[in-house]
C-alpha positions in Angstrom: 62.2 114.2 106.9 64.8 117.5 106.6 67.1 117.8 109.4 66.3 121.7 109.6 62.6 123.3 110.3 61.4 126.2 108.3 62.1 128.3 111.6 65.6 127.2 111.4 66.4 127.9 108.1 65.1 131.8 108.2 67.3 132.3 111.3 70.7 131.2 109.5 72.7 133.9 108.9 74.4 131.5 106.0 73.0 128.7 104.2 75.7 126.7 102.2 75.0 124.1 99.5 74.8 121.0 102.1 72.5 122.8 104.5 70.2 123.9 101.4 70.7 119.9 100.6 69.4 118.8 103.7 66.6 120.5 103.8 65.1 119.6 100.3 66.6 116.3 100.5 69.3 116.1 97.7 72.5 116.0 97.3 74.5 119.3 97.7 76.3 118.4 94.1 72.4 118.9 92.9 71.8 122.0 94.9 75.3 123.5 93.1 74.7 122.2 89.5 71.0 123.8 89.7 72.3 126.7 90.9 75.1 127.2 88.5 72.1 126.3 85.5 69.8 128.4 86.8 67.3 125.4 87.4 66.9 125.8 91.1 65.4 129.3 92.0 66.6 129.2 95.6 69.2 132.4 95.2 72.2 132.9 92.6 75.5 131.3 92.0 78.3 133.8 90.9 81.3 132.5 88.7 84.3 133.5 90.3 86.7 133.6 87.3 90.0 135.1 87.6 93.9 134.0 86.2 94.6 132.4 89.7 91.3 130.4 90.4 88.0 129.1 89.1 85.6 129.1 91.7 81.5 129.4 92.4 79.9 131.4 94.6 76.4 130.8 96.1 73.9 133.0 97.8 70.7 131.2 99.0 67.7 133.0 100.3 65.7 131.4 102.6 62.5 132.6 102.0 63.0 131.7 98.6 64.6 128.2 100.0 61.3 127.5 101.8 58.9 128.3 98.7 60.2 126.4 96.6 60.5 123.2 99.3 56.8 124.0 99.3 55.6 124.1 95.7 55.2 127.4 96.3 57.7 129.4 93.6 58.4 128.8 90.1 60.9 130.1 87.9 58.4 132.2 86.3 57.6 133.9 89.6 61.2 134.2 90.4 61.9 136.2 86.9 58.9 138.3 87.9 60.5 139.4 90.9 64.0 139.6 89.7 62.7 142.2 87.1 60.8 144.1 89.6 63.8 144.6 92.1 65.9 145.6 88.8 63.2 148.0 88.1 63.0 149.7 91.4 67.4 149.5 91.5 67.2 151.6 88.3 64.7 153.8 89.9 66.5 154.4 92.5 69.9 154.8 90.9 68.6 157.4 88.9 66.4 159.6 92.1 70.1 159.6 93.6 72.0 160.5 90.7 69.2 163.8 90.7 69.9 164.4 93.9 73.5 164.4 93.9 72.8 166.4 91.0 70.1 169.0 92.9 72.7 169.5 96.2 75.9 170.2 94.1 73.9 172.9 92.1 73.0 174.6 95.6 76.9 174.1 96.8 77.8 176.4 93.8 
């Protein structure tokens, strides 16, 4: 049994490796490593490379979190969705760059 409900784990502000760990029932080394390989769909893992340090960085969602605890996601879902939110970024990248556009013509 996970030491955190689903209840719990939407009202985190934070979810770290161990907690994400905990609640599947692995090891947070497994939670990391199929982060980093893109294995574990539960949110994204950013390299942090710079000339002082070599570090990871990881953002877990927990709605995704609980899916996948679940059976309930697959990577193939995940994609789908990724791609979707890129799409609607662009699209709203580009309605701001015609606005910004639109109100400095009516400045000048």
């Amino acid at each position: 049994m996970s030491k955190y409900t689903d209840d719990e784990i939407r009202s985190m502000s934070k979810i770290t490796c161990k907690i994400a760990a905990d609640y599947l029932g692995i090891s947070p080394v497994a939670v990391s490593y199929g982060m980093r390989q893109e294995k574990l769909p539960i949110g994204f893992a950013v390299h942090n490379e710079n000339r002082y340090t070599d570090s990871w960085s990881y953002s877990i969602i927990p709605e995704r979190l609980i899916a996948y605890k679940h059976g309930k996601i697959s990577e193939i879902q995940v994609q789908g969705i990724e791609n979707n939110l890129t799409k609607i970024i662009e699209e709203f990248s580009e309605m701001k760059k015609d606005l910004s556009f639109l109100l400095r013509g009516d400045q000048e």
